[in-house]
DSSP file (Angstrom, degrees, kcal/mol; ACC not computed):
  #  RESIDUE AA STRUCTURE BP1 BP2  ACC     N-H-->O    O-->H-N    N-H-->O    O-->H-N    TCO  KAPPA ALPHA  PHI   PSI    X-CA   Y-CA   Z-CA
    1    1 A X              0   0    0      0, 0.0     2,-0.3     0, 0.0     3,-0.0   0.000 360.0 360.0 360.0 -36.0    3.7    5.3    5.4
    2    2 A X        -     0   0    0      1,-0.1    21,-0.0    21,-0.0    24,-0.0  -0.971 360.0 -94.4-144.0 173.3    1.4    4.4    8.2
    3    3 A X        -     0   0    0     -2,-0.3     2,-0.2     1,-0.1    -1,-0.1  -0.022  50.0-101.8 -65.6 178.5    0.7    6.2   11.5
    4    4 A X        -     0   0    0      1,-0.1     2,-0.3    -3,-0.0    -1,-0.1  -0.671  34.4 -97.5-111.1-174.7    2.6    5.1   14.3
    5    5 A X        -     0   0    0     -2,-0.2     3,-0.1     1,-0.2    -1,-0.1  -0.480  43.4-114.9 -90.6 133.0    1.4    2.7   17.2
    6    6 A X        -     0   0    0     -2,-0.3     2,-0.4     1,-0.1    -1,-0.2   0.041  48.4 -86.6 -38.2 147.6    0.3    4.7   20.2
    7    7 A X        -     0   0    0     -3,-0.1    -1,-0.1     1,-0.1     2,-0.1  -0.423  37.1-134.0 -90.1 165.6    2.6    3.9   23.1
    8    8 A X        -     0   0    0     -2,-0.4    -1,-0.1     1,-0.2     8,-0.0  -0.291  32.4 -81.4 -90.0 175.5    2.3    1.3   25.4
    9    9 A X        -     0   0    0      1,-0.1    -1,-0.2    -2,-0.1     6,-0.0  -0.291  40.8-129.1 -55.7 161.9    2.6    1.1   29.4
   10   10 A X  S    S+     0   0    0      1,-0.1    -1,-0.1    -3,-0.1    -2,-0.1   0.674 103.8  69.5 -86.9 -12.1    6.2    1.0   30.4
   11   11 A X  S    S+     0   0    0      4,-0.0    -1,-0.1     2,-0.0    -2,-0.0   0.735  76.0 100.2 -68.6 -27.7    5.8   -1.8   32.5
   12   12 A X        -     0   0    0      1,-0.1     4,-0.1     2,-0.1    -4,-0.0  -0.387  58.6-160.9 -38.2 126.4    5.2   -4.0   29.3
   13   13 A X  S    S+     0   0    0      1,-0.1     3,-0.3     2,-0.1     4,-0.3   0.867  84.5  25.4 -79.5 -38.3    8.4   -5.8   28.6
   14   14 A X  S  > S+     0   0    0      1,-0.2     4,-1.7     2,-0.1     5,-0.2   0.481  87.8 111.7 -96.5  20.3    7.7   -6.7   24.9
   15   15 A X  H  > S+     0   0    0      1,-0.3     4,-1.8     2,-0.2    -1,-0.2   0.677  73.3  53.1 -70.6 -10.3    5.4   -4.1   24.0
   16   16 A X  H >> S+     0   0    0     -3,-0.3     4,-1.7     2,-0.2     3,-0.5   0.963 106.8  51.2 -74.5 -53.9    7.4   -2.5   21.8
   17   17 A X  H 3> S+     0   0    0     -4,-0.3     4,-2.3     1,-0.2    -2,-0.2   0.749 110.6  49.9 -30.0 -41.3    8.2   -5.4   19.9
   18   18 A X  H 3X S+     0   0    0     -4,-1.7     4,-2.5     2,-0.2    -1,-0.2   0.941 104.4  57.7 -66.7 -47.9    4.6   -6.1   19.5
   19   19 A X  H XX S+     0   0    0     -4,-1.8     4,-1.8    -3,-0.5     3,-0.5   0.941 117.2  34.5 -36.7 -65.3    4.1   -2.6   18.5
   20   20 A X  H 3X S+     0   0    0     -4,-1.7     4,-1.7     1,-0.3     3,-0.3   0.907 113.4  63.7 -38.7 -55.5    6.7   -3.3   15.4
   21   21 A X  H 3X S+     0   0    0     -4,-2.3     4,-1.4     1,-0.3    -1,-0.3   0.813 110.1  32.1 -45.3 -53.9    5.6   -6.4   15.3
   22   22 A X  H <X S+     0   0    0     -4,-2.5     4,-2.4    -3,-0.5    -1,-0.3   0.832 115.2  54.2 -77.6 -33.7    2.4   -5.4   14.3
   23   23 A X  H  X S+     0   0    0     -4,-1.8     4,-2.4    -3,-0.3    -1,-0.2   0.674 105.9  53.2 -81.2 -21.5    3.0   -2.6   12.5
   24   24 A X  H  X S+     0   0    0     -4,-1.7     4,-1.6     2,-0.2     5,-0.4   0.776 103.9  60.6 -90.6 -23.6    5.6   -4.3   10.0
   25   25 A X  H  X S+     0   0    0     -4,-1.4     4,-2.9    -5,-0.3     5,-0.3   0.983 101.0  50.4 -78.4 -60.5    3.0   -6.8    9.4
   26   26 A X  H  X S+     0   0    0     -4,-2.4     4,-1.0     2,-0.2    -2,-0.2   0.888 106.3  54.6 -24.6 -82.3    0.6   -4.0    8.0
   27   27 A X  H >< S+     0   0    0     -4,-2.4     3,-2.9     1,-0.2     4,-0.4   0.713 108.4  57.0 -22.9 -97.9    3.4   -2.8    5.7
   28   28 A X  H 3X S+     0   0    0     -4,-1.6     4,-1.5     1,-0.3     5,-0.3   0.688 109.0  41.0  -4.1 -71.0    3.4   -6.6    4.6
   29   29 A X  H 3< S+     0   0    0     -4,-2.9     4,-0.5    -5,-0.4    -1,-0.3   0.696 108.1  57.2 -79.6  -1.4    0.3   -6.7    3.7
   30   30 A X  T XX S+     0   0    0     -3,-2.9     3,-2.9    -4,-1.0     4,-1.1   0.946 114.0  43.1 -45.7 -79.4    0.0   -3.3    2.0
   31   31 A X  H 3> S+     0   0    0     -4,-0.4     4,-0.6     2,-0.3    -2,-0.2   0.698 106.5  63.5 -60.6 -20.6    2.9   -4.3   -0.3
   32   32 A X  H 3X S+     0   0    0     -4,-1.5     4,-2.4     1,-0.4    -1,-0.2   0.752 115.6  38.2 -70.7 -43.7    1.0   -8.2   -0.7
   33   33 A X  H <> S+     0   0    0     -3,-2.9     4,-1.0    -4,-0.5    -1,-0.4   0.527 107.2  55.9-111.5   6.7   -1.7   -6.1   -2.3
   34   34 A X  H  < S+     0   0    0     -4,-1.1    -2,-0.2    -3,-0.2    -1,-0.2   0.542 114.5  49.9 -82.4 -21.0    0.3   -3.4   -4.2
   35   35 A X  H  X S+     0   0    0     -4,-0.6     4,-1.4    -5,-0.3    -2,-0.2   0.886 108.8  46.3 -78.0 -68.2    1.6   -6.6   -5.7
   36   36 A X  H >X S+     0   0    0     -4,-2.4     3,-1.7     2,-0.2     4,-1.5   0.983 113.9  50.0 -30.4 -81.5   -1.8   -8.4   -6.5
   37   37 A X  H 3X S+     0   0    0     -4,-1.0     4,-0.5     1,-0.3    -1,-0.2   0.713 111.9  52.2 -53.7 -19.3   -3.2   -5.1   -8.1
   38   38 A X  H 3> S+     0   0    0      2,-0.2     4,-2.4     3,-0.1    -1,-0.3   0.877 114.2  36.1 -82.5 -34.3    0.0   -4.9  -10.2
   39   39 A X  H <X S+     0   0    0     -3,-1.7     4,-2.4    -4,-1.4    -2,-0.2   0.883 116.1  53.7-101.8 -33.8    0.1   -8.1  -11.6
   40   40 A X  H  X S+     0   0    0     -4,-1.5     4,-1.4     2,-0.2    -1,-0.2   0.610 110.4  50.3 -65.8 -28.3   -3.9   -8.3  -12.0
   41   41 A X  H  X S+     0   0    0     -4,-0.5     4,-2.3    -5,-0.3    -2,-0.2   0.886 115.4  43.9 -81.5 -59.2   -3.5   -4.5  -14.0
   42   42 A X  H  X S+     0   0    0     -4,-2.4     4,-2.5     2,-0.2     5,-0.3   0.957 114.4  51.0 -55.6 -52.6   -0.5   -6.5  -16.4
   43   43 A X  H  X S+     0   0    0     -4,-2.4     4,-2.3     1,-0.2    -1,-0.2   0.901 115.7  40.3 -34.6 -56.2   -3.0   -9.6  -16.7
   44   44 A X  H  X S+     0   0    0     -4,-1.4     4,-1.9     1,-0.2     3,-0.4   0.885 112.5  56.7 -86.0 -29.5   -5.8   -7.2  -17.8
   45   45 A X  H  X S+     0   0    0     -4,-2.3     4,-3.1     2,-0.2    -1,-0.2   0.831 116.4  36.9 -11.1 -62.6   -3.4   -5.1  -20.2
   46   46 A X  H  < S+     0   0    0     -4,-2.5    -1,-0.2    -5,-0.2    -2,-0.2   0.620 121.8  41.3-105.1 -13.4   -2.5   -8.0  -22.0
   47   47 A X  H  < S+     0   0    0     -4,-2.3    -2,-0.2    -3,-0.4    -1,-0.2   0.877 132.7  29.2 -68.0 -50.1   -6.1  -10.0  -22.0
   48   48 A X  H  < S-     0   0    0     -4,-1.9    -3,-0.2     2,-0.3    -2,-0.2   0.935  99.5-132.1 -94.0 -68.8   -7.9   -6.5  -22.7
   49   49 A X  S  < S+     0   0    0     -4,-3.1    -4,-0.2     1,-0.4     2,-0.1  -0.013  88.1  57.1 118.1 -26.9   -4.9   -4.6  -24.7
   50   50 A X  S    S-     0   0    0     -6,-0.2     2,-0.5    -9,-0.0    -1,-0.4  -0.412  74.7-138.2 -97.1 170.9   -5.8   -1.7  -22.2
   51   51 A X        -     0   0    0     -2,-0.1     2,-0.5    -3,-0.1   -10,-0.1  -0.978  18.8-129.2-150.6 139.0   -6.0   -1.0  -18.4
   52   52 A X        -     0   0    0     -2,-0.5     3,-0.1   -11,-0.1    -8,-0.1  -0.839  17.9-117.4-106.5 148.6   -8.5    1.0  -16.3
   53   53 A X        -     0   0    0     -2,-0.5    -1,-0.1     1,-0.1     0, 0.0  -0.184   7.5-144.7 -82.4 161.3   -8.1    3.3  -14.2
   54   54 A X        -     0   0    0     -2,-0.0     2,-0.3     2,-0.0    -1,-0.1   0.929  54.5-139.8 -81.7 -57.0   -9.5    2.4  -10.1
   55   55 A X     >  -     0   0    0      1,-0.2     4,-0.5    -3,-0.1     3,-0.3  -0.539  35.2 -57.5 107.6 166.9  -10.7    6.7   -9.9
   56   56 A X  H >> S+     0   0    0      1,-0.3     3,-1.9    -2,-0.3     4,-1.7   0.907 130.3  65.2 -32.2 -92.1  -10.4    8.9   -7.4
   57   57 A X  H 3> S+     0   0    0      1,-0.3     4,-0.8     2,-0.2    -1,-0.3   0.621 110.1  43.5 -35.1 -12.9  -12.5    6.8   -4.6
   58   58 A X  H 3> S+     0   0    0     -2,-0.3     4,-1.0    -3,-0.3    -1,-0.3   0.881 109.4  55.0-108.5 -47.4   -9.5    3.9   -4.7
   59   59 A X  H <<>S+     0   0    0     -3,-1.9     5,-4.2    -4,-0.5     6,-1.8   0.802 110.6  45.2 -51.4 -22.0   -6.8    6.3   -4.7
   60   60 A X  H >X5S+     0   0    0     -4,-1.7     3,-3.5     1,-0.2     4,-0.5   0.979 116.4  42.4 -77.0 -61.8   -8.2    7.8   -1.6
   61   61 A X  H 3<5S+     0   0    0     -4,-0.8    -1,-0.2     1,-0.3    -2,-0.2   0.835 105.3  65.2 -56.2 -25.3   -8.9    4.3    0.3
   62   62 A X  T 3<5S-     0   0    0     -4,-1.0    -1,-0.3     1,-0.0    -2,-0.2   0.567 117.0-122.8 -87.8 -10.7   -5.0    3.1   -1.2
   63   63 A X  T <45S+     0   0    0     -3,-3.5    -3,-0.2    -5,-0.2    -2,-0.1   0.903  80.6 125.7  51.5  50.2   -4.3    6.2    1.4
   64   64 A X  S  <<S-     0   0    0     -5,-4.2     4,-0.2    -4,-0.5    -4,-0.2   0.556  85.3-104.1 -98.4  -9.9   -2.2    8.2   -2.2
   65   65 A X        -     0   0    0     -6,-1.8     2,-0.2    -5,-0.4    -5,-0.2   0.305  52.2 -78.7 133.0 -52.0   -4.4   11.2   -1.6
   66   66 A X  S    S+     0   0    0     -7,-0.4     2,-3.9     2,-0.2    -9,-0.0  -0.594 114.0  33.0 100.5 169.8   -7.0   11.0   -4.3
   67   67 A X  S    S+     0   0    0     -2,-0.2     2,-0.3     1,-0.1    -2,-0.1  -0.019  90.0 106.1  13.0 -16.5   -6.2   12.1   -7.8
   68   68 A X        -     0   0    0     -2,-3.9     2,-0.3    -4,-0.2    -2,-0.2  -0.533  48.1-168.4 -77.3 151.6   -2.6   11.1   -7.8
   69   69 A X        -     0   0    0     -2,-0.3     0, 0.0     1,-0.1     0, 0.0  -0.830  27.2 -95.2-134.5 167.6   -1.4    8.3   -9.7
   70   70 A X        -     0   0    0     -2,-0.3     2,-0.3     1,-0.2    -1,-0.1  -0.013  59.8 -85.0 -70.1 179.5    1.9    6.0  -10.1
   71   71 A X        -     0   0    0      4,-0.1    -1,-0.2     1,-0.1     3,-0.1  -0.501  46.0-116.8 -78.6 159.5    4.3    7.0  -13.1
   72   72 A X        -     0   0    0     -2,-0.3     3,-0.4     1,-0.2    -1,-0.1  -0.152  58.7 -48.4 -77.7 179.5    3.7    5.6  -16.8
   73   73 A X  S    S+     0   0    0      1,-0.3     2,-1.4     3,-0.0    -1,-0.2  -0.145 130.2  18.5 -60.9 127.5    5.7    3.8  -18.4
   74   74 A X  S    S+     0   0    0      1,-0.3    -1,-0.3    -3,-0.1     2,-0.1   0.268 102.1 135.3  70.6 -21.7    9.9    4.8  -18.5
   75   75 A X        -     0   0    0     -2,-1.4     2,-0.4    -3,-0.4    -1,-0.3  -0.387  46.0-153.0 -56.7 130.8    8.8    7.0  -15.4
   76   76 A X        -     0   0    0     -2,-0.1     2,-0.4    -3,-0.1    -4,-0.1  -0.874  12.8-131.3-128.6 173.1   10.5    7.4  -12.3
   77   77 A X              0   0    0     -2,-0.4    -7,-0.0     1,-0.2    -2,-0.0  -0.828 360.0 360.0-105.2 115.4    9.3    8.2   -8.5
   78   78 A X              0   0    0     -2,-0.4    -1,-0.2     0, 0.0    -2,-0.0   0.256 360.0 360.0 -93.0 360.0   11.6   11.1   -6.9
């Protein structure tokens, strides 16, 4: 999901930990906001009756690609 952390000197003793460390915290906050944007899309679904789509430019930044998008409704992700 996200690159991995260059390596460190060897002399470091926790730098691999830090590496993780750091790296798991990303993940975190990736899902923090996959979370957000999900419950802020149901909010506006059910204020609105609809949802809009982010476009192209959001998928790309969201690091999906561009033009792909999650499954609808009774869809599942192989």
């Amino acid at each position: 999901m996200s690159t991995p952390a260059a390596p460190l000197p060897v002399g470091e003793p926790f730098s691999e930990s830090l590496a993780e460390a750091v790296q798991s915290a990303a993940i975190a906050m990736r899902l923090f906001l996959a979370v957000a944007d999900a419950i802020r899309r149901a909010a506006q679904k059910q204020r609105e009756g609809k949802q809009a789509e982010l476009g192209e430019d959001a998928a790309k930044l969201a690091g999906l690609g561009g033009g792909t998008t999650a499954p609808g409704p009774g869809r599942t992700c192989r």
